[in-house]
Each structure stands twice: as structure tokens, then as C-alpha cells.
C-alpha positions as protocol buffer text, in pm:
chain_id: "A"
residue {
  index: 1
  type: UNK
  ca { x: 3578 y: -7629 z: -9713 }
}
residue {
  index: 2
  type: UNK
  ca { x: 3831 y: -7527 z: -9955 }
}
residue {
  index: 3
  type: UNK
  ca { x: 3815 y: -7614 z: -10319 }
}
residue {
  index: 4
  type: UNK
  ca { x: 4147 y: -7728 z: -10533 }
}
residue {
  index: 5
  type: UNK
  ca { x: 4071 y: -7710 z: -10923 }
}
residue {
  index: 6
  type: UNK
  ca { x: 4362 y: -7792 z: -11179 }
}
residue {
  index: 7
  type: UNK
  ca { x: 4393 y: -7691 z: -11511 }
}
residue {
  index: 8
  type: UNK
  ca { x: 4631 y: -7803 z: -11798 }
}
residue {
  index: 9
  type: UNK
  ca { x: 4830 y: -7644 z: -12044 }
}
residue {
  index: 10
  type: UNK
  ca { x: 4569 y: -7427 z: -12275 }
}
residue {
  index: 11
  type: UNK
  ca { x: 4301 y: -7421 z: -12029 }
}
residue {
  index: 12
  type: UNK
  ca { x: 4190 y: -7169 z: -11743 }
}
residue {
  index: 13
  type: UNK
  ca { x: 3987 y: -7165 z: -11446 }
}
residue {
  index: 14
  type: UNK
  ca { x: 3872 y: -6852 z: -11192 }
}
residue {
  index: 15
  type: UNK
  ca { x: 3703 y: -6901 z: -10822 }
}
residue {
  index: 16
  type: UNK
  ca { x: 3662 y: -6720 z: -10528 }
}
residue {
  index: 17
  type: UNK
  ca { x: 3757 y: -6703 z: -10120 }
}
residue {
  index: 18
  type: UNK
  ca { x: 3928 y: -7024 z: -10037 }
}
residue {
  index: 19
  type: UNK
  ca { x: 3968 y: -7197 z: -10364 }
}
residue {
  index: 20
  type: UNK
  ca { x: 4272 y: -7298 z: -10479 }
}
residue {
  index: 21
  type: UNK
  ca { x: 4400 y: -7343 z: -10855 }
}
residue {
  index: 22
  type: UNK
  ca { x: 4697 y: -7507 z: -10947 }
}
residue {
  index: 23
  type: UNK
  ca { x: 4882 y: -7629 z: -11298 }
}
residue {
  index: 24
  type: UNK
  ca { x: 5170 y: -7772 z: -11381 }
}
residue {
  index: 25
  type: UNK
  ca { x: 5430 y: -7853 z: -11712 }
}
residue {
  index: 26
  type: UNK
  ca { x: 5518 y: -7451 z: -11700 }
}
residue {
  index: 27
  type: UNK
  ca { x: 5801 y: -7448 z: -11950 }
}
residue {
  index: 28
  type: UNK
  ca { x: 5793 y: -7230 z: -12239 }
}
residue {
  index: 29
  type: UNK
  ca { x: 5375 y: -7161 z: -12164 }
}
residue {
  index: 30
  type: UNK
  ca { x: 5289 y: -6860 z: -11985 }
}
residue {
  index: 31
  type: UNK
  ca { x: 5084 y: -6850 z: -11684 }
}
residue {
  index: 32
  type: UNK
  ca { x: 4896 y: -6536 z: -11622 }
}
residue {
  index: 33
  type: UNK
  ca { x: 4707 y: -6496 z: -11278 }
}
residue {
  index: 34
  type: UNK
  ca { x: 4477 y: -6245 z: -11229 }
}
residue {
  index: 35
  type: UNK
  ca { x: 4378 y: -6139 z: -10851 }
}
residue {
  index: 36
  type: UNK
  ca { x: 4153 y: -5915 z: -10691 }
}
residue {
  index: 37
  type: UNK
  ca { x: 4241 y: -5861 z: -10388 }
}
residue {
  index: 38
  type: UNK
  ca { x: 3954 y: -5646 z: -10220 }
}
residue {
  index: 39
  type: UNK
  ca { x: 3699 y: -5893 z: -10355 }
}
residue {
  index: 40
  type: UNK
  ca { x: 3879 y: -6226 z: -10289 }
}
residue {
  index: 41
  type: UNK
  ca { x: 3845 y: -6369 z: -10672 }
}
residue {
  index: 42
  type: UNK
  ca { x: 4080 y: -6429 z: -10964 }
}
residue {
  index: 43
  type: UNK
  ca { x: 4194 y: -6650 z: -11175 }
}
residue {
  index: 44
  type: UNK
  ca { x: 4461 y: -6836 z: -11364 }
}
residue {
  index: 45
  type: UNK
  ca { x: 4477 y: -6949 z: -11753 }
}
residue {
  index: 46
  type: UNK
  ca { x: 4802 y: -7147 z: -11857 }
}
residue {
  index: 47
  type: UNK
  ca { x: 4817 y: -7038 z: -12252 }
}
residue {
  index: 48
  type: UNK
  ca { x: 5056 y: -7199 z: -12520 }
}
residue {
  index: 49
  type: UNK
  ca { x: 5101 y: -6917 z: -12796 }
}
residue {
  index: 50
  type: UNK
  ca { x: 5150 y: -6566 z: -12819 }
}
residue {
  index: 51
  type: UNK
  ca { x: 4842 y: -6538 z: -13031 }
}
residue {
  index: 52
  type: UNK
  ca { x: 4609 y: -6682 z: -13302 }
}
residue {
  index: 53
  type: UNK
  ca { x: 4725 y: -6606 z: -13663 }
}
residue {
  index: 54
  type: UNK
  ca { x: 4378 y: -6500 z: -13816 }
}
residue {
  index: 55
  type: UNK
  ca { x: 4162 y: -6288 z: -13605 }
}
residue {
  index: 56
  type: UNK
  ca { x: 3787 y: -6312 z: -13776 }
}
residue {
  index: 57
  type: UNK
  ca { x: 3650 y: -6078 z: -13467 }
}
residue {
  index: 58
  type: UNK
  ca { x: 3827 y: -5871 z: -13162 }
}
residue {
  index: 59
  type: UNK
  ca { x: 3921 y: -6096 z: -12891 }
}
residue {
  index: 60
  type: UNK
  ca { x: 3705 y: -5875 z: -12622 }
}
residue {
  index: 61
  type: UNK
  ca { x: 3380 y: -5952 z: -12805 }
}
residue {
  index: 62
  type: UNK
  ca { x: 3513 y: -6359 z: -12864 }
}
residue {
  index: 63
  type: UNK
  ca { x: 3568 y: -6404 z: -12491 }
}
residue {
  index: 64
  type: UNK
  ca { x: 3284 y: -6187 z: -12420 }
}
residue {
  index: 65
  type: UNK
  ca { x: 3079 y: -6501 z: -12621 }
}
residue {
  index: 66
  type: UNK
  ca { x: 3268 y: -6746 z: -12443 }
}
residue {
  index: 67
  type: UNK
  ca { x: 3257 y: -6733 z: -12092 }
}
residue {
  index: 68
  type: UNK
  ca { x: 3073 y: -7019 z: -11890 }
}
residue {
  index: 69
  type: UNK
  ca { x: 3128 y: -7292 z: -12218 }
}
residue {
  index: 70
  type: UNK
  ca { x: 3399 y: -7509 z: -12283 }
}
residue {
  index: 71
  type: UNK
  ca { x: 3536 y: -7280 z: -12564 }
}
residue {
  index: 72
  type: UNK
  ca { x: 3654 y: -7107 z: -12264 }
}
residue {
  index: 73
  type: UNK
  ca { x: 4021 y: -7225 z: -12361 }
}
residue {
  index: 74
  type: UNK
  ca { x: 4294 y: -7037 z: -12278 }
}
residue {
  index: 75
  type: UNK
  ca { x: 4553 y: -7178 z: -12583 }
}
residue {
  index: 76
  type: UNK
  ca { x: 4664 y: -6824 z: -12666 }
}
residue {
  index: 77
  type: UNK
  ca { x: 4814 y: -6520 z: -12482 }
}
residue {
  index: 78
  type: UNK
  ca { x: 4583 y: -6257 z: -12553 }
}
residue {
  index: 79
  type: UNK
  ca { x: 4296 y: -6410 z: -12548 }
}
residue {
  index: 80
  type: UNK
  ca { x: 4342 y: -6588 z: -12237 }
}
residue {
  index: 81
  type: UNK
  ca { x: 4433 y: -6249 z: -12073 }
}
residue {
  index: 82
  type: UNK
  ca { x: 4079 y: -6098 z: -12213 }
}
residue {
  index: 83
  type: UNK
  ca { x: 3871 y: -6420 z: -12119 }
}
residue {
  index: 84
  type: UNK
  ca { x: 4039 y: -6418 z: -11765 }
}
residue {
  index: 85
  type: UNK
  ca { x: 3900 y: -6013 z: -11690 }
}
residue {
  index: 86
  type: UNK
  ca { x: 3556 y: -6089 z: -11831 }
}
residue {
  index: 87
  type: UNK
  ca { x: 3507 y: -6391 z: -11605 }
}
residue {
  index: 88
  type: UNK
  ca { x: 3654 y: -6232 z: -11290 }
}
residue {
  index: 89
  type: UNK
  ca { x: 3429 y: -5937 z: -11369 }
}
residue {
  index: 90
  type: UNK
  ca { x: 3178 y: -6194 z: -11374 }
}
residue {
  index: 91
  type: UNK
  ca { x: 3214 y: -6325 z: -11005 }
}
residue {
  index: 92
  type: UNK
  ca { x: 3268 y: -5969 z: -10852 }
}
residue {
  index: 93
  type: UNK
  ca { x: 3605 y: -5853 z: -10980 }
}
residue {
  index: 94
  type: UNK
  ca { x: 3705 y: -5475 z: -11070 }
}
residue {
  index: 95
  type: UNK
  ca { x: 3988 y: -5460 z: -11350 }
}
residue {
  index: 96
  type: UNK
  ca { x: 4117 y: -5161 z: -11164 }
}
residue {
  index: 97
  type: UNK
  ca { x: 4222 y: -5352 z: -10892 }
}
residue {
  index: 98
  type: UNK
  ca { x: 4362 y: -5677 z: -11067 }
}
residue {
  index: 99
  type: UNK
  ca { x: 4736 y: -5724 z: -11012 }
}
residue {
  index: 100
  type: UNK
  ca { x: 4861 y: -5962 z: -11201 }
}
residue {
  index: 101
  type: UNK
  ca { x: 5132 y: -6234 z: -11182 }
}
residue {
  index: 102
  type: UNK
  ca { x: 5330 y: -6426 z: -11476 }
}
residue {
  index: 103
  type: UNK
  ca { x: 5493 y: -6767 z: -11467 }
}
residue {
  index: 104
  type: UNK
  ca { x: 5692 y: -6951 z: -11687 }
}
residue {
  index: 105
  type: UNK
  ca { x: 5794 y: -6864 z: -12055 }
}
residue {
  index: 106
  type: UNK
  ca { x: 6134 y: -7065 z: -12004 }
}
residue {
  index: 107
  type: UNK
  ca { x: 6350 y: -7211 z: -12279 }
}
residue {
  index: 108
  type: UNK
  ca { x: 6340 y: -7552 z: -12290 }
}
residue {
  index: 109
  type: UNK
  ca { x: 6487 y: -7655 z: -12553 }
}
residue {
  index: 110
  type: UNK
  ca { x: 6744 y: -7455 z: -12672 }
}
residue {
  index: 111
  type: UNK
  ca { x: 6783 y: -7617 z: -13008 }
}
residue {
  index: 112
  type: UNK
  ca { x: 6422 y: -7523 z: -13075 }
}
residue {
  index: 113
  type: UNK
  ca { x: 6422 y: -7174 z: -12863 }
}
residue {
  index: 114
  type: UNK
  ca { x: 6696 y: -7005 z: -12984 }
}
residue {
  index: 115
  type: UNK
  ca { x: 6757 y: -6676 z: -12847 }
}
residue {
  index: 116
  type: UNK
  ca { x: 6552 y: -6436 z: -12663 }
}
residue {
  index: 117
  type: UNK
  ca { x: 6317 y: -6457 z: -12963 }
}
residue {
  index: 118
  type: UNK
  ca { x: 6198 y: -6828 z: -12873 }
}
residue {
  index: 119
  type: UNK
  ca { x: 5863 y: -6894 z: -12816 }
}
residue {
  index: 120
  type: UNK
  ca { x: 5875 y: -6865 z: -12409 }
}
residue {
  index: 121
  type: UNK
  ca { x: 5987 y: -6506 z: -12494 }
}
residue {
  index: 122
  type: UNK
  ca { x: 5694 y: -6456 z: -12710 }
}
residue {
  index: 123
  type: UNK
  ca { x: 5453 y: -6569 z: -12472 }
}
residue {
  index: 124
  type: UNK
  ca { x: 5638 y: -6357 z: -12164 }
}
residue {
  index: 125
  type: UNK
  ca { x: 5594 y: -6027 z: -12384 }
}
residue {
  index: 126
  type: UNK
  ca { x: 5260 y: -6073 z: -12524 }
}
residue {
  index: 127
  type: UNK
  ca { x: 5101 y: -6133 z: -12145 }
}
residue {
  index: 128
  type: UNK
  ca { x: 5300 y: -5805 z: -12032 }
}
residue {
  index: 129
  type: UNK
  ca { x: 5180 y: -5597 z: -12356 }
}
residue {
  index: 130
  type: UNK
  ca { x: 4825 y: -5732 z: -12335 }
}
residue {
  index: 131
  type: UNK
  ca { x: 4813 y: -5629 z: -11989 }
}
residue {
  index: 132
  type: UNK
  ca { x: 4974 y: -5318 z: -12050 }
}
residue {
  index: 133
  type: UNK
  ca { x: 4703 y: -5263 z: -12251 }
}
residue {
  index: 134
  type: UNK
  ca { x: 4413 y: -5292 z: -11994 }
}
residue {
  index: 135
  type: UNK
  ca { x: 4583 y: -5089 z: -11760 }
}
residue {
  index: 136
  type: UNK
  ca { x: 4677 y: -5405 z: -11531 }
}
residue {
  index: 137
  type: UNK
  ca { x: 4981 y: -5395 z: -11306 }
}
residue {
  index: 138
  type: UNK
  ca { x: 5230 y: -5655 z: -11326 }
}
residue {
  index: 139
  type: UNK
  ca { x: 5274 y: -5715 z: -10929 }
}
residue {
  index: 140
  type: UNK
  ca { x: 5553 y: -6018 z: -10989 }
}
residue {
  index: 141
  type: UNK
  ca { x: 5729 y: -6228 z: -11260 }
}
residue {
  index: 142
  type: UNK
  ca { x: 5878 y: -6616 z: -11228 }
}
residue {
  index: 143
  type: UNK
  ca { x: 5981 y: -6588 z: -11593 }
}
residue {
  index: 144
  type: UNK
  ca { x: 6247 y: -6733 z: -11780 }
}
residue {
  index: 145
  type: UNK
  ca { x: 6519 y: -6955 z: -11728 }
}
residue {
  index: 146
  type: UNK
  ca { x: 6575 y: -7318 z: -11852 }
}
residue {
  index: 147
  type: UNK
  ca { x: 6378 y: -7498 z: -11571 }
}
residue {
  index: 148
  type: UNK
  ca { x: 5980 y: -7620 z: -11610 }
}
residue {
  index: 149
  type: UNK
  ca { x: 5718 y: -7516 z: -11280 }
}
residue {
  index: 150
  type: UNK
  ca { x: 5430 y: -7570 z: -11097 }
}
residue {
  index: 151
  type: UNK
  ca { x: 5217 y: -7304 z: -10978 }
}
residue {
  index: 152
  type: UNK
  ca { x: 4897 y: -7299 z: -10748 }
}
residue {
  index: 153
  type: UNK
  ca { x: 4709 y: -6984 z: -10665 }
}
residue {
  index: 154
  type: UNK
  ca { x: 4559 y: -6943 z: -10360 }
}
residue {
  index: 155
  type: UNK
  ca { x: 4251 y: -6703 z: -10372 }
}
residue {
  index: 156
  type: UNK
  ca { x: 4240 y: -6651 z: -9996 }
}
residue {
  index: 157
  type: UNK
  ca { x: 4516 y: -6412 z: -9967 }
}
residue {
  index: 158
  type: UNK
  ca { x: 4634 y: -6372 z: -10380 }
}
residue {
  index: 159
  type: UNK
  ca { x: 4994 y: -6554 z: -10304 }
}
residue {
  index: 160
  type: UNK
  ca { x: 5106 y: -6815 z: -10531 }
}
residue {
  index: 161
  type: UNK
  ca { x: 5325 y: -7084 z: -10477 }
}
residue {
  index: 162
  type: UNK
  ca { x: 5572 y: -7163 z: -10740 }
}
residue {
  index: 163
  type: UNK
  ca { x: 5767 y: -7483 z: -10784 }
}
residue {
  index: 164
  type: UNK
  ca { x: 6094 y: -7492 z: -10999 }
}
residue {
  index: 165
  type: UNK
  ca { x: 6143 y: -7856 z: -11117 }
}
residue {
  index: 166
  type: UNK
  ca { x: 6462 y: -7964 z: -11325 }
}
């Protein structure tokens, strides 16, 4: 029996084999999913902001404390990239087979976005240098744009459906 979990905006969820994960109000959030595809697991984490301002500790060892409790936000970038591989690790994931995907990061407001240095823009470039980082392919992107979206991840096969809504 399949299992459909949705997550809002700064939160994140990961499952396994038929589960299904879904959020919506993509607009200038990113989405990062996270998908192994030999293993059947992944995950998806719909974060707000590049990054936190003050860093007390390195996000790997803060998400490493995390996982499993409901400090397992995903409200930034960065960290929601890090907490996402240490809790697919966690249910049978390898890193060097993730593929990621990235949704959203659009410019609603153009008053308030400006140019391509708005905060959709910021969020779009901190998931691709974060992953960049780890070593994590980018597989796809449904970035940009003006228009908000829904996305829902299905962990049987890795595809994810994405919804443009104007």
C-alpha cells in the first residue's frame, strides 16, 4: 500500500519503495530531491533561504545531530541539502549514486526580486553549489520563471511530477 506524505515550505521528509512525497507553494523556495535509484529511497526538503547568517558549528555535524527529531527542518539551502544525504544514508542510500532534482526558485514578485540576484536566484545557486560540493549530479532543473509549483516525488521509479500554477 503506497504511502503519500506532504511537507510544507521549510520542512523535509525521505521514504522508501512506493512512497510518495509531495509539496506545494514552490515560488521563490527551492526544492531539492534527492534519489537513489539502485536502492529505491530519497527524499525531498522544500527550503526558504540560501543559508543561515551565523554558523556556531558545520552544517554536516548539525544535521548529523538532527536527524529523526523535529529540528529536522529544512528552512535553509545548505543545510537542507546536508540533512537530506545523512537521512537517505540512513535508510540505505549511497551519496554516489544520488541524482538530484531542483524545483522552483521563481520570481514572484518582481518589485521585491529584482534581478537575477533575487532571492529565488539565491536559493537556485546555493542548492547547485552545495551539491557541487558533495559530488552530486544535478539530473534535472524546473527553475525559474514567474509562475509558483507543485511537486510530488515518487520513490518507485525517482520521477517527479511537477505542476506549474499561475
Amino acid at each position: 500500500m503506497s504511502q503519500t506524505i506532504n511537507i510544507n515550505m521549510g520542512e523535509m521528509a525521505v521514504g522508501h519503495n512506493d512512497t510518495k512525497i509531495r509539496t506545494g507553494s514552490i515560488g521563490s523556495c527551492v526544492v531539492i530531491v534527492l534519489y537513489d535509484e539502485i536502492a529505491k529511497v530519497g527524499g525531498m526538503a522544500h527550503a526558504m533561504l540560501p543559508s543561515r547568517k551565523e554558523k556556531n558549528t558545520d552544517v554536516m555535524s548539525e544535521a548529523s545531530l538532527s536527524i529523526n527529531t523535529p529540528e529536522a527542518v529544512a528552512k535553509y539551502v545548505d543545510e537542507s541539502v546536508d540533512r537530506l544525504v545523512k537521512e537517505i544514508e540512513a535508510i540505505g542510500g549511497k551519496r554516489e549514486r544520488f541524482q538530484a532534482k531542483l524545483i522552483g526558485g521563481s520570481r514572484m514578485f518582481k518589485i521585491l526580486s529584482g534581478d537575477k540576484h533575487g532571492i529565488g536566484y539565491q536559493n537556485i545557486e546555493a542548492a547547485r553549489s552545495r551539491l557541487e560540493e558533495l559530488g552530486i549530479l544535478i539530473e534535472s532543473e524546473e527553475t525559474g520563471g514567474t509562475v509558483g509549483r507543485l511537486a510530488e516525488l515518487n520513490l518507485v521509479n525517482g520521477l517527479v511530477d511537477v505542476s506549474t500554477k499561475m
